[in-house]
N, C-alpha and C positions, 0 to 999 in steps of 0.2 A: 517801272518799279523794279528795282534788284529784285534778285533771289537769294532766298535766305541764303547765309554762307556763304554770300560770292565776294565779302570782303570789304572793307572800306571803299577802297576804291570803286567798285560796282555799285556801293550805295551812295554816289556824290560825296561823299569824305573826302578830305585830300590834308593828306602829312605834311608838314616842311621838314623839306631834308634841308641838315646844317651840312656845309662842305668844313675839312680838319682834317689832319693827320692820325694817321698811325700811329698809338703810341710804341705800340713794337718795331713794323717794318716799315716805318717812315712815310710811306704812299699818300697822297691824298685820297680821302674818299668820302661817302656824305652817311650821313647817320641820322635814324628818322625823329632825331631831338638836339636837345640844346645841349653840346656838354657842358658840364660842372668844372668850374676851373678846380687844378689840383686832383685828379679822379682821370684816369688815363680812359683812353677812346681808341679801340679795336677795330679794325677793318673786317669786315665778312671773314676773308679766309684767317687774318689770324684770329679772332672770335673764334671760330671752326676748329680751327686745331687748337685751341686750350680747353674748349669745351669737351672734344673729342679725346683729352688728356689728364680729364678734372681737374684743370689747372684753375678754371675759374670758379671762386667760392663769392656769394656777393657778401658785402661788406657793408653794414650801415653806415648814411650818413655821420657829420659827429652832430648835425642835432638830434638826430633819432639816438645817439648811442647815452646821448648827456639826457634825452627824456628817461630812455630806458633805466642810465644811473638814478635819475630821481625818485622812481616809483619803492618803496619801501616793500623792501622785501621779508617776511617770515624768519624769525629766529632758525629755522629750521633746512632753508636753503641759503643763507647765508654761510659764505665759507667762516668756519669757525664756531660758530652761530649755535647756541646749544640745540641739542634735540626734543622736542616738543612732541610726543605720540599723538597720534593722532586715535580720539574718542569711537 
């Protein structure tokens, strides 16, 4: 039996790494998922230095962004939207 915290991998888990490019510096290398066509795919070191440059902000999907549009929002955070006090 693993020990707690010793990781996927110590507890019989096991990832598929997909092999892909770099969307930056071109390299091949594998990544512990599937990528998303259209949605660039980072290598270790360059992940590293965007992260270590706040370069990388994530971004939803566009079906999460068109859920997100659907949801109806309050007169009140709508841009525009009059103001409504709150009681």
């Amino acid at each position: 039996m693993a020990r707690p915290g010793a990781g996927p991998a110590a507890a019989g888990i096991c990832r598929t790494e997909t092999r892909t490019t770099c969307s930056d510096c071109g390299i091949e290398t594998t990544v512990p998922f599937k990528p998303t066509q259209g949605r660039p795919v980072l290598c270790r070191q360059c992940f590293q230095n965007k992260r270590d440059t706040g370069a990388i902000v994530a971004s939803p999907s566009p079906e999460v962004q068109e859920a997100i549009a659907s949801v109806p929002m309050p007169p009140s955070v709508v841009p525009g939207g009059a103001h409504i006090p709150h009681a």
